[in-house]
C-alpha positions, 0 to 999 in steps of 0.5 A: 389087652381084652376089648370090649364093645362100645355101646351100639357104636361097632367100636370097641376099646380096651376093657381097662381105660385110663382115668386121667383126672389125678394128673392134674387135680385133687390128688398128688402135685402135677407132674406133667412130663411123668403124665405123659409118660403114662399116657403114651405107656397106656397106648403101648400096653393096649390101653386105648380108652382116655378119660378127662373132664373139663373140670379137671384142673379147670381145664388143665387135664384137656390140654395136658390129654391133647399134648400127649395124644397129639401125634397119637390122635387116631390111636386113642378113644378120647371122652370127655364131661361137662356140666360141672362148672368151676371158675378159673380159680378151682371155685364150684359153680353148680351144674349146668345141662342148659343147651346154650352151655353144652355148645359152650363147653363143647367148643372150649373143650376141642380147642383145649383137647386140639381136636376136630371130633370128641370120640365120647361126649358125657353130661358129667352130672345131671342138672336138676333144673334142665330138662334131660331131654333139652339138654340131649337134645343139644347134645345130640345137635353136636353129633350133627355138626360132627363135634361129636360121635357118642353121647353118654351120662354120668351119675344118672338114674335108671329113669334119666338113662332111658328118657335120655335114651329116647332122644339120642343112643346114650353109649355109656354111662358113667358112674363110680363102682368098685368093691366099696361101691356097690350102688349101681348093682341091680336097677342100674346096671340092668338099665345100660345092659337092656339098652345096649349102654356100656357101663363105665366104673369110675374109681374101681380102686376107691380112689386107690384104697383098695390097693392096699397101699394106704394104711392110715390118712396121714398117707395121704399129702395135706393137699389130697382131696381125699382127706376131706371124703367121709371114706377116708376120715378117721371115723370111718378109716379102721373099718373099712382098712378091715375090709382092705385087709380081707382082699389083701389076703384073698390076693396073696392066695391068689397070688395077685395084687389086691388092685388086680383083684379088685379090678378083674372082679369090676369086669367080671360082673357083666361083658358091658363094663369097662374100668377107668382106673387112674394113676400117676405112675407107669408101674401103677400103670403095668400093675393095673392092666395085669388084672385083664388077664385075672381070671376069677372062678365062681368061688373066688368071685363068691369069696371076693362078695363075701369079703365086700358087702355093701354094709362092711364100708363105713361112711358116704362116697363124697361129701354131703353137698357133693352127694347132692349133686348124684342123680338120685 
């Protein structure tokens, strides 16, 4: 498995990581014991970077990751969010980056997690209300009290990025790109690379569109969040199906999976990125981590951005008043 640097931290982890959120939220049923089995499978493949939130499940997905890296603890890259709120009963509750919130949820997710020290410690989105440097400064006060080893961000502009920086080493961030989400190209990226940051895709299959294993919305179960996102919605489902379908013919000449195309081109774009794509399954699992291993020339890259400009995908990435919540 390739290695990447972590930020400024002299640690590195495995470019592809795994995102843990589908496990217990917003996709399929859970099925702990088969998540499980995916977690200790990524550990035997090389995959040692975890990804989870205290949002996920309310909290479910933190103690689903503990369970599984129990006796595995020294083995595993361990990052986790807060910020987004949510009552027990799944019910959004805004953003918070106050201080006394960050030591709160720092404490509730350890005892969830099980463990002494988060590995990555991410604000999940930027409260608009609190001050960035109020909240780092709280954030940075966990890394000395050794909660904490790393500080990072997620969906945070440029400018938030460096007056975060300017407080305590930011070591990631973390923000969706794939072939359908070219929003961090430029400023952004640029951003993390001038600061030593390492970049962090979420979703770098489009929440699984870009394997090519979705071919209309009924695909998807009543329940799946997906349903409700602009992206997958009948009005906007055909176009971007046509993008779909350009990358699946790219990766039979390639002979690759169009996941594994979409993914080697994610790492291929600069040295600082690492992916945390998501699954369920240990042959999705296998299937991912062969694109570490995908070697694309100039002109296979040059025809993947052809086949993926940012004007072929129809539709927002989320929802309106989700969309409110990026930091612009």
């Amino acid at each position: 498995m390739q290695r990447r640097n972590l930020g400024a931290t002299g640690r590195q982890v495995s470019a592809l990581g795994l995102g843990c959120m589908g496990m217990s939220d917003f996709y399929t049923p859970p099925d702990e014991a088969q998540s499980i089995d995916v977690i200790h499978q990524a550990l035997e493949l090389g995959l040692d970077f975890f990804d989870t939130a205290d949002m996920y499940g309310v909290g479910k997905n933190e103690l689903l990751l503990g369970r599984a890296l129990r006796d595995r603890r020294d083995r595993a890259v361990i990052a986790t969010k807060f910020g987004i709120r949510r009552a027990p009963d799944g019910t959004a509750l805004g953003v918070s980056g106050r201080p006394e919130y960050v030591r709160e949820a720092c404490d509730a997710s350890l005892r969830r997690l099980g463990i002494e020290t988060i590995d990555l410690y991410y604000q999940h989105r930027v409260d608009p209300e609190t001050p960035i440097e109020e909240t780092l400064g709280a954030m940075a006060r966990l890394v000395e009290q050794g909660k904490v080893r790393w500080l990072g961000l997620s969906e945070a502009a440029p400018a938030t990025i460096r007056r975060a920086h300017a407080v305590h080493p930011i070591t990631a961030l973390q923000t969706e790109y794939s072939l359908w989400t070219r929003d961090p190209e430029g400023e952004i990226l640029q951003t993390c690379a001038d600061l030593g940051i390492t970049f962090v895709a979420y979703s770098p299959l489009g929440r699984g569109f870009l394997s090519g294993t979705i071919r209309s919305p009924e695909d998807l179960p009543e329940s799946d969040w997906r349903r409700h996102m602009p992206r997958f919605q009948a009005e906007h489902f055909s176009r971007n199906l046509a993008l779909v379908d350009r990358l699946v013919a790219l990766a039979e000449r390639k002979s690759c999976t169009p996941a594994q195309l979409a993914l080697s081109w994610v790492l291929a774009q600069r040295p600082n990125v690492v992916a945390i794509p998501g699954t369920t399954k240990i042959d999705r699992l296998r299937e991912n981590s062969g694109a570490v291993d995908l070697v694309l020339t100039a002109s296979e890259l040059a025809d993947i951005d052809h086949a993926a400009t940012s004007d072929a995908v129809s539709g927002e990435r989320y929802p309106a008043q989700t969309m409110r919540l990026v930091n612009g």
